[in-house]
C-alpha positions in Angstrom: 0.0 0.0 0.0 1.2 3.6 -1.2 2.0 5.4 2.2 -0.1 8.5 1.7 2.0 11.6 2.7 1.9 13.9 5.7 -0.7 17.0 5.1 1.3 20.5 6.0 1.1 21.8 9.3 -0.7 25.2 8.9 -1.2 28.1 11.8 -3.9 30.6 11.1 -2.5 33.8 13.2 -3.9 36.6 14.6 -2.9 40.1 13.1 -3.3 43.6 15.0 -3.7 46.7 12.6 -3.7 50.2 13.8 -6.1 52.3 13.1 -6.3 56.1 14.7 -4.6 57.1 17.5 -6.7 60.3 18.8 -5.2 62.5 21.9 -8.6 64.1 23.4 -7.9 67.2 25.9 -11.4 69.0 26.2 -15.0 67.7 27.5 -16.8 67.9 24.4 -14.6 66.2 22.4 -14.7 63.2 25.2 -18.6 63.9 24.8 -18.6 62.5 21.5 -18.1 58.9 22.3 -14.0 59.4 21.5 -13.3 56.2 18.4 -17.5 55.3 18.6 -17.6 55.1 14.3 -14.2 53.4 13.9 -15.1 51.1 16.9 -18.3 49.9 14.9 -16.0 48.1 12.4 -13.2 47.2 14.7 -11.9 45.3 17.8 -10.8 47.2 20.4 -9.8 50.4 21.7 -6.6 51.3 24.2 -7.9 54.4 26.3 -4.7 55.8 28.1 -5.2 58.6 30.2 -2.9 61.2 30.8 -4.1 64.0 32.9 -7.5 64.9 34.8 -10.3 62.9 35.6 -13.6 61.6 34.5 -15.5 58.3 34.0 -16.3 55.3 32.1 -19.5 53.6 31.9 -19.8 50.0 30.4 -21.6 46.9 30.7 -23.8 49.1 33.4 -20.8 50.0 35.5 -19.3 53.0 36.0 -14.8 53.1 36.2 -13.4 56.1 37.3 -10.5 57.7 34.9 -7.1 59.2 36.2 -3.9 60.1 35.4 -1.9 56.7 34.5 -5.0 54.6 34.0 -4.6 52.0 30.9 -7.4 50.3 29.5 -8.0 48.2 26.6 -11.3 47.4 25.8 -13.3 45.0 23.3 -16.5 46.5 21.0 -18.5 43.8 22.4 -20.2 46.2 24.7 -21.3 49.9 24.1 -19.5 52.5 26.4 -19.6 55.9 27.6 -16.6 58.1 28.4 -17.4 61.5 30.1 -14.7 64.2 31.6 -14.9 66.2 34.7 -15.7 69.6 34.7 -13.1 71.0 37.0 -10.4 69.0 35.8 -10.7 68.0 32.0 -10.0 64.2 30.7 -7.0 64.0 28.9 -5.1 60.9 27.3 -5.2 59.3 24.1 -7.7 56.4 22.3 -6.0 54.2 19.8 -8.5 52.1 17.7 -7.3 48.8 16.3 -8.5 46.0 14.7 -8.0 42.2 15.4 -8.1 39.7 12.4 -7.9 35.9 12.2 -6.0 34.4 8.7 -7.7 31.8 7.3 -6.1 28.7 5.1 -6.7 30.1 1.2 -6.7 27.5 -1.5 -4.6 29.8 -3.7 -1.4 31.8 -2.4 -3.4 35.3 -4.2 -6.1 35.1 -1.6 -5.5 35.5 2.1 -9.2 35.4 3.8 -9.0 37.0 7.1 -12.4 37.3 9.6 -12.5 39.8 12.4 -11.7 38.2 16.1 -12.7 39.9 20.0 -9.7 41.2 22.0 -8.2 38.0 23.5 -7.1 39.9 26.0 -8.7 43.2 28.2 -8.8 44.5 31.5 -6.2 47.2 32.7 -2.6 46.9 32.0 0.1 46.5 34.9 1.2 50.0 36.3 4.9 48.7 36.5 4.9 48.8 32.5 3.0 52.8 32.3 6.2 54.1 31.3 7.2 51.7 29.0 3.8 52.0 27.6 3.5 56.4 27.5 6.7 56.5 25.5 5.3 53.9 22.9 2.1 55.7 22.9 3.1 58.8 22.4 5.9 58.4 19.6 3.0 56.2 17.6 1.1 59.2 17.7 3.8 61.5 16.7 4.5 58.7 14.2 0.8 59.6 12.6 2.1 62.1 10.6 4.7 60.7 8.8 3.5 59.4 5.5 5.4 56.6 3.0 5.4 52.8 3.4 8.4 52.2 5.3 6.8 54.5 7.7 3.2 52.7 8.2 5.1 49.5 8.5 7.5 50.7 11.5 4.5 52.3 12.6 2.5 48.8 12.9 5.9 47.0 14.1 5.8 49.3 17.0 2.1 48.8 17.1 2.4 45.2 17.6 5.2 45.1 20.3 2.8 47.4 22.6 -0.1 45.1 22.4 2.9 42.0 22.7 4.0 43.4 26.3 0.1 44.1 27.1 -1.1 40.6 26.2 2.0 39.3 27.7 1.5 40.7 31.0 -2.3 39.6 30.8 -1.2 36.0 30.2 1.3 36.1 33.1 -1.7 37.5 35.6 -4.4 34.8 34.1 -2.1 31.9 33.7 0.0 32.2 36.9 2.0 29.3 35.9 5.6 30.9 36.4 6.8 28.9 39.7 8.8 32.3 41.1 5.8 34.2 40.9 3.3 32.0 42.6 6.0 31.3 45.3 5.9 35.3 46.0 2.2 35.4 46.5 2.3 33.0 48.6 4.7 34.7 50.9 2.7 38.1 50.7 -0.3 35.9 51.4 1.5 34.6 54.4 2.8 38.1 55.5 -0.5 40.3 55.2 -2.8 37.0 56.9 -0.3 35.4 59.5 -2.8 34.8 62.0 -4.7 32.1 59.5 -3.5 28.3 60.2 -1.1 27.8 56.7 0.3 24.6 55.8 2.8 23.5 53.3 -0.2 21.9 51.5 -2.7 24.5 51.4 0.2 26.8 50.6 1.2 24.8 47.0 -2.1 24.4 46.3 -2.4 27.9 45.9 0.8 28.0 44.1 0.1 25.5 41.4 2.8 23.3 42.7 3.2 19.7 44.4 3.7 20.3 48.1 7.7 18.6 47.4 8.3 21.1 44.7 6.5 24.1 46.5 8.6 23.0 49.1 12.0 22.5 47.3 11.5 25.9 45.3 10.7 28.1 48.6 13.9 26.9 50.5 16.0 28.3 47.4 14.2 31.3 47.3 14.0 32.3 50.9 17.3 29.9 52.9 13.7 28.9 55.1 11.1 26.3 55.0 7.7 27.3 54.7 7.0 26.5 58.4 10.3 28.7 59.7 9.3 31.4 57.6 5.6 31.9 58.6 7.2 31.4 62.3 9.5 34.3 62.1 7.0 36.6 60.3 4.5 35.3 63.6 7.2 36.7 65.7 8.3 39.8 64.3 4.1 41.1 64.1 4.0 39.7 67.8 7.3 42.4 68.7 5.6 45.0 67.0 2.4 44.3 68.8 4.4 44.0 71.9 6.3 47.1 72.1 3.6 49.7 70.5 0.0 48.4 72.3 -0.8 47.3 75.7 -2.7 44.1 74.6 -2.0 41.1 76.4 0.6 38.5 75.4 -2.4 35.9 75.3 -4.4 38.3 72.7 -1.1 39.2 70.8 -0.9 35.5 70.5 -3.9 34.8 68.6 -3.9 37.6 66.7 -0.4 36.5 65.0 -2.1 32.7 64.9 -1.1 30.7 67.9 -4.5 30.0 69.9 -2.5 29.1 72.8 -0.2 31.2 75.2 2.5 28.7 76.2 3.4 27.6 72.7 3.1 31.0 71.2 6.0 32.3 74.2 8.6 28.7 73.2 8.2 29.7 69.3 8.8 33.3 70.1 12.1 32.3 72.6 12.9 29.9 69.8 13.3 32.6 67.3 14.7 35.5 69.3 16.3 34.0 71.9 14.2 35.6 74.7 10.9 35.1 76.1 8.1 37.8 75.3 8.1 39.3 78.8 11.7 39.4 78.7 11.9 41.1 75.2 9.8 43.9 76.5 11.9 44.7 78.8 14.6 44.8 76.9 13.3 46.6 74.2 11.3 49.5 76.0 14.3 51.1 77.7 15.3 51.7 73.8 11.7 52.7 72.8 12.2 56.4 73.5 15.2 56.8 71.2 14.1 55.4 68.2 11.3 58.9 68.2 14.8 60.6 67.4 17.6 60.5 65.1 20.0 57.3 65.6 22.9 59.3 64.5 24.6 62.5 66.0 25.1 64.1 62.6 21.3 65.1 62.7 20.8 65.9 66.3 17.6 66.4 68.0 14.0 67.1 65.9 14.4 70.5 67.9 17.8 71.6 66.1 16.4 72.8 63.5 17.3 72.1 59.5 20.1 69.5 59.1 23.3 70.0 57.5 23.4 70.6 53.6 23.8 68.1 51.2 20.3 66.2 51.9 19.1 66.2 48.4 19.0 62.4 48.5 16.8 61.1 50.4 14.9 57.8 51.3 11.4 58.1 52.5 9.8 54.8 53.1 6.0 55.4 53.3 6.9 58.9 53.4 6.7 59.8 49.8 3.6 61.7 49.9 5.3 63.9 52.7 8.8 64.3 50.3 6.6 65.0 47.1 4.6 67.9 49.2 7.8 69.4 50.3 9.7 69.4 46.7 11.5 66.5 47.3 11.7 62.7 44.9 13.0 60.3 47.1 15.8 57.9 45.3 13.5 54.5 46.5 9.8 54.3 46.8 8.3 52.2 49.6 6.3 48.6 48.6 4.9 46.1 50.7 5.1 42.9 48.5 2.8 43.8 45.4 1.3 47.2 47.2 2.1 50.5 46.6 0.9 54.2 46.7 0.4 54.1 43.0 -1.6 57.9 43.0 1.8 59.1 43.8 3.1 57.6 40.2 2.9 61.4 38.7 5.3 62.4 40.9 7.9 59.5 41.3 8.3 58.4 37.5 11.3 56.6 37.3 11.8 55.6 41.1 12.5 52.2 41.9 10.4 49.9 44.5 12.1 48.7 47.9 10.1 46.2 49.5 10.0 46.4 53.4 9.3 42.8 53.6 12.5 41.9 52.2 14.8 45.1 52.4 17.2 44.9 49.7 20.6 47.1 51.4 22.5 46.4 48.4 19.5 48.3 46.5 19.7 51.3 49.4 23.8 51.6 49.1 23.4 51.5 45.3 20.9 54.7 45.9 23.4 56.9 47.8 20.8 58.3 49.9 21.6 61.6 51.8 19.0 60.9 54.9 16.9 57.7 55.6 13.2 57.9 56.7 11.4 54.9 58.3 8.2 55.2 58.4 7.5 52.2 61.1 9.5 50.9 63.9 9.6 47.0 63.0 11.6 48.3 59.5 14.8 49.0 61.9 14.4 45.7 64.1 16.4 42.8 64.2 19.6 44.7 63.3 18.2 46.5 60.1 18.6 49.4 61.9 22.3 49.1 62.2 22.6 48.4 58.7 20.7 51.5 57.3 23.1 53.5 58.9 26.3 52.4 58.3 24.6 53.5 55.0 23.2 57.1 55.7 22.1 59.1 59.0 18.6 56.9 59.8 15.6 59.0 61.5 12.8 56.0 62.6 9.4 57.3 63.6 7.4 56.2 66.3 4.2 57.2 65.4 4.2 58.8 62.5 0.2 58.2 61.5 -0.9 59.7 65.0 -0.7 63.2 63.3 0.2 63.9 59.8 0.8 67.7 60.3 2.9 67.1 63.2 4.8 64.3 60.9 5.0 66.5 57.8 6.4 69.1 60.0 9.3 66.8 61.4 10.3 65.8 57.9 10.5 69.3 56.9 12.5 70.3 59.4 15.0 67.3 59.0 15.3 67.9 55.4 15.1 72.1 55.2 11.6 72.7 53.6 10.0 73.6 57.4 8.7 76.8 55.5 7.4 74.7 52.9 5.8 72.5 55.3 3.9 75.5 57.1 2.7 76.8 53.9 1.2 73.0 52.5 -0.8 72.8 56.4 -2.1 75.9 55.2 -2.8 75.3 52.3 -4.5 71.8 53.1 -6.4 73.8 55.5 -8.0 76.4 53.3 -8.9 73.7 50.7 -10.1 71.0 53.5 -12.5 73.9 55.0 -14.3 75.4 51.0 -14.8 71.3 50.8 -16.9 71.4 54.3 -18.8 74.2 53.6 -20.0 72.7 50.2 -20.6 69.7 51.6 -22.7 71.3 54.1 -24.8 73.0 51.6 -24.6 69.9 49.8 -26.1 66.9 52.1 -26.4 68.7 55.7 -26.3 66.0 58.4 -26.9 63.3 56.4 -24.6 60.0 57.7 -21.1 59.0 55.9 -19.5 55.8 57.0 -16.4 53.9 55.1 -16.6 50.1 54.9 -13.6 48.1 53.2 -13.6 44.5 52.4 -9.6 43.7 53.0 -7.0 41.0 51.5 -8.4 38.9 54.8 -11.5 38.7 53.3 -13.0 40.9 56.5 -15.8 43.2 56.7 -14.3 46.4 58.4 -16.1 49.1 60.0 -13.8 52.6 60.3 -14.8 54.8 62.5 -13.3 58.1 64.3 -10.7 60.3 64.3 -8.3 57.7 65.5 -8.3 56.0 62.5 -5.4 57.7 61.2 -6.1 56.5 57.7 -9.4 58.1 57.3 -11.4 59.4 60.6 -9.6 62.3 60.9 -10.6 63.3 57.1 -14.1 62.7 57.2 -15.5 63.3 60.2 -12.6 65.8 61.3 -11.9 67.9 58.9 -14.8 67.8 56.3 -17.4 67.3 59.6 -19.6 64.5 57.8 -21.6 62.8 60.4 -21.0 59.1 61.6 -23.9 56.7 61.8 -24.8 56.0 65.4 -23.2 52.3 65.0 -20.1 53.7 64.0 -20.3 55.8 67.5 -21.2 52.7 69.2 -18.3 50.3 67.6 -15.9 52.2 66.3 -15.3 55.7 67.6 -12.3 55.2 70.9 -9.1 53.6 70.6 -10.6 50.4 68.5 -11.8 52.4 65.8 -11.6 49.5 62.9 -14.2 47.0 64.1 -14.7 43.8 61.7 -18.2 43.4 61.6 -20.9 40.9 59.7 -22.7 41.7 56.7 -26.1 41.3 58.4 -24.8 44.1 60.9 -25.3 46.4 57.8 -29.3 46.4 58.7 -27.9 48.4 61.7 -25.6 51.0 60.0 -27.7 53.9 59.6 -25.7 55.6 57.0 -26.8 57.4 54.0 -24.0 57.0 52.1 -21.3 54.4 51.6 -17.6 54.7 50.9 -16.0 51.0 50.0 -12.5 50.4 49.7 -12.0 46.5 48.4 -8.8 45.0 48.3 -7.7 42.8 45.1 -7.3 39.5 47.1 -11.1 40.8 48.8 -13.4 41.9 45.9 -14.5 37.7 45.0 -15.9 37.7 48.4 -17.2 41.4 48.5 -19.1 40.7 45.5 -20.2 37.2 47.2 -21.7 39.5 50.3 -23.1 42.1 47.4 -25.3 39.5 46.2 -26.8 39.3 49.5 -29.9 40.9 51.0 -28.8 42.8 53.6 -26.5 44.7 51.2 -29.2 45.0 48.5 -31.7 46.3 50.7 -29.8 48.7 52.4 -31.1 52.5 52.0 -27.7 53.2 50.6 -27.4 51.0 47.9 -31.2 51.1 47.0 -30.3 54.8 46.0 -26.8 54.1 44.3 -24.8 56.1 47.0 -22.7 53.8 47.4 -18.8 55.0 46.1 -15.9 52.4 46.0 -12.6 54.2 46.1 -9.4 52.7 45.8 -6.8 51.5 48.6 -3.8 53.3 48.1 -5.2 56.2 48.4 -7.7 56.1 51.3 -5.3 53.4 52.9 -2.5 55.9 53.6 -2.0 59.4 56.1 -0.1 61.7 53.6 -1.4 65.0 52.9 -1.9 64.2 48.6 -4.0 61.5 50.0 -5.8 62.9 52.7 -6.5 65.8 49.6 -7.5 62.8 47.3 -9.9 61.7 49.8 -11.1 65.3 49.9 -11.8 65.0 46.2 -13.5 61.5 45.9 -15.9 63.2 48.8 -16.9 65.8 46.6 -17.2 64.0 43.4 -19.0 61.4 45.4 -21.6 63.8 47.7 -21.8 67.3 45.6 -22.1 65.9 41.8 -25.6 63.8 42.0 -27.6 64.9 39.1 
């Protein structure tokens, strides 16, 4: 029998073509459904926005639009894109197609049929750089007419939507081992109280438990156990040295239900018993509110020596970008970051405080050091930031942001500066009370967030540094009567249940959901309670993202300020 041969192998590609890149800068043009009669005949649409605000309706939800947000987008739904008044959208739509090959009997003929976006959603913030320069010089590219150029044009084209649709395979796929390994370890810092096992652990990795196993020791010098141990311990010091709970309560709130075996893991670890670290620790407790070195002196001295032009600022960045300064490293915890300071700090690299990379700090010749939290200089960190540069660690520095902005000025000259930004905040923080005054009266404000623990919170007064002192401080919104009753003293973030919402008499709701959070916030959304509150029957509900309602500097605190006002004084 004739063997009969082997049919070719044939791939039948997809092919992206550029169509119009648009930059849009005033309301009415935004108005006009921006790429609407192109987008009838095409795929998709990149919206890239590069100044002011505004909003995005789709699929009967409504996206707020910023500076640095990147979206690309499928025609499968109609949308809406409107700009802000006060501060005009601006940012660029490029309209492209998507096509599918086909096989062609003849080598004349190359069938194609239009194909969806295999890929949407919004694109990392680590690449917004990357992406702005590519952006831009394709529209700048526009006018340049000739062959050659349309074909470096759509070579350029394709390596943007390349990196995009990389990045989008790397987040939906999660198959790359390194990766999965360093969620797991951020899942393990920011929830160290829940009972983690090396099974549970590679299951959520993608991995076998030996190879989960085998691949963390490389990474880390630790086993899985030993590391979630240490991190146990080094929230238990922090808890021990700045509150006054028990050791019993400190215990279980770092995952050890019992006393006696939390106290021979701790000694295990440090060497010393709990009680027996306090005392050894308070003693030094006053001097780490003040410089470690004596080439600063004392807070009171005044400005510091010249030369401080360099600075590290961790978690301190809003404070340095008020007062003039970029800092040479910007603070991270694991995948977090205050991303709404990104139009300020283009260009600076990440330091994560989990892991502090010194080789990363010498490499940045810093002038001064900043640390934002006390636990960053433990266990001999301290000693090694400054045989780098002179180190200032702050005790308390969310207790009072003016009070904090001020030390930083002083310790890096701009105290004049620093006076002139209170006042300013101040002006700005009393015209937004007044219209919200005129605007909803007493009505009832309360601030719920649905965190990476999968906890309902509750925050409530003016110790909450994040946000209390905002809202019902300096813009005066009232606080439903269950947010006096659970969260207005010292315990001012109360977890609550969903069926407590019946309680909360608020008329309107601010809702900050964390990534790792919104699959089970949208579980509880489903529910009555939530769908029968007064609130949410009259869409005043607001979601508002982390970063910025989840830290104490002045830009956010005047963020908040804004998303208040867009939120309460806009209703039509």
């Amino acid at each position: 029998m004739e063997a009969q041969s082997a049919k070719p192998v044939t791939e039948k590609p997809l092919a992206f073509t550029l169509r119009q890149i648009r930059y849009i800068e005033t309301a009415s043009e935004w108005a006009d459904d921006p790429g609407t009669e192109v987008l009838r005949l095409t795929a998709g649409m990149l919206l890239f926005i590069t100044g002011g605000k505004g909003h995005l309706r789709r699929n009967g939800r409504t996206e707020r639009l910023f500076y640095g947000k990147c979206l690309l987008l499928s025609r499968n739904a109609p949308m809406e894109i409107s700009s802000d008044a006060d501060a005009p959208l601006k940012g660029y739509v490029v309209v492209f197609d998507v096509f599918r090959i086909e096989d062609s009997p003849s080598l004349e003929t190359f069938p194609v049929r239009r194909e969806a976006v295999p890929f949407e959603g919004e694109a990392l913030a680590e690449r917004f750089a990357e992406i702005e320069r590519t952006i831009v010089g394709l529209h700048e590219g526009m006018k340049e007419r000739g062959e050659l150029q349309r074909f470096n044009r759509q070579l350029l084209f394709q390596k943007l939507l390349g990196t995009l649709w990389e990045d989008a395979e790397r987040e939906r796929a999660g198959k790359d081992s390194t990766l999965a390994i360093k969620r797991t370890i951020e899942q393990m810092e920011q929830a160290c109280d829940e009972q983690w096992t090396r099974d549970r652990l590679a299951e959520l990795a993608g991995l076998s438990p030996w190879h989960y196993s085998s691949l963390f020791k490389k990474m880390t010098g630790k086993t899985p156990t030993d590391y979630l141990t240490e991190t146990r311990v080094n929230r238990a010091k922090e808890k021990l040295l700045w509150s006054d709970a028990r050791i019993k309560d400190i215990a279980q709130s770092v995952g050890y239900s019992n006393e006696f075996y939390f106290s021979s893991r701790f000694k295990q670890v440090t060497g010393v018993s709990p009680t027996e670290f306090v005392k050894q620790q308070r003693g030094r407790s006053i001097a780490r509110a003040y410089p470690f070195t004596p080439q600063l002196g004392s807070p009171a001295s005044g400005v510091p020596q010249a030369g401080r032009g360099r600075v590290i600022g961790l978690f301190f960045e809003d404070y340095l970008t008020v007062l003039g300064l970029k800092p040479v490293l910007q603070f991270a915890w694991g995948t977090y970051y205050q991303r709404y300071l990104e139009p300020f700090l283009s260009g600076v690299n990440k330091l994560n405080v989990n892991r502090i990379d010194f080789e990363a700090v010498m490499r940045a010749e810093p002038d001064l050091i900043l640390l934002g939290f006390p636990d960053w200089a433990e266990e001999g960190r301290f000693d090694r930031f400054t045989q780098i540069a002179p180190t200032y660690v702050f005790e308390r520095a969310a207790v009072d942001w003016r009070e904090t902005l001020r030390t930083v000025g002083r310790l890096t000259g701009q105290s004049a500066r620093a006076e002139a930004s209170i006042r300013r905040y101040e002006v700005l923080a009393a015209a937004a009370r007044k219209q919200l005054e005129q605007a909803i009266g007493r009505e009832k404000v309360a601030l719920l967030r649905v965190d990476r623990r999968k906890r309902f919170l509750l925050y409530g007064g003016p110790q909450t540094c994040y946000t209390g002192p905002v809202l019902y401080g300096d813009l005066g919104l009232e606080p439903p009567e269950l947010v006096w009753e659970l969260a207005w003293g010292e315990r001012s973030i109360r977890t609550i249940s969903p069926d407590m919402l019946r309680r909360l008499d608020a008329d309107h709701l601010f809702v900050v959901i964390d990534e790792e959070g919104r699959d089970q916030a949208r579980q509880w959304m489903n529910g009555e309670s939530w769908r029968t509150h007064p609130a949410v029957r009259r869409g005043q509900v607001y979601e508002v993202s982390i970063d910025v309602w989840m830290s104490f500097g002045m830009i956010a605190h005047e963020r908040k300020i804004d998303d208040v006002l867009n939120a309460l004084t806009c209703r039509a």
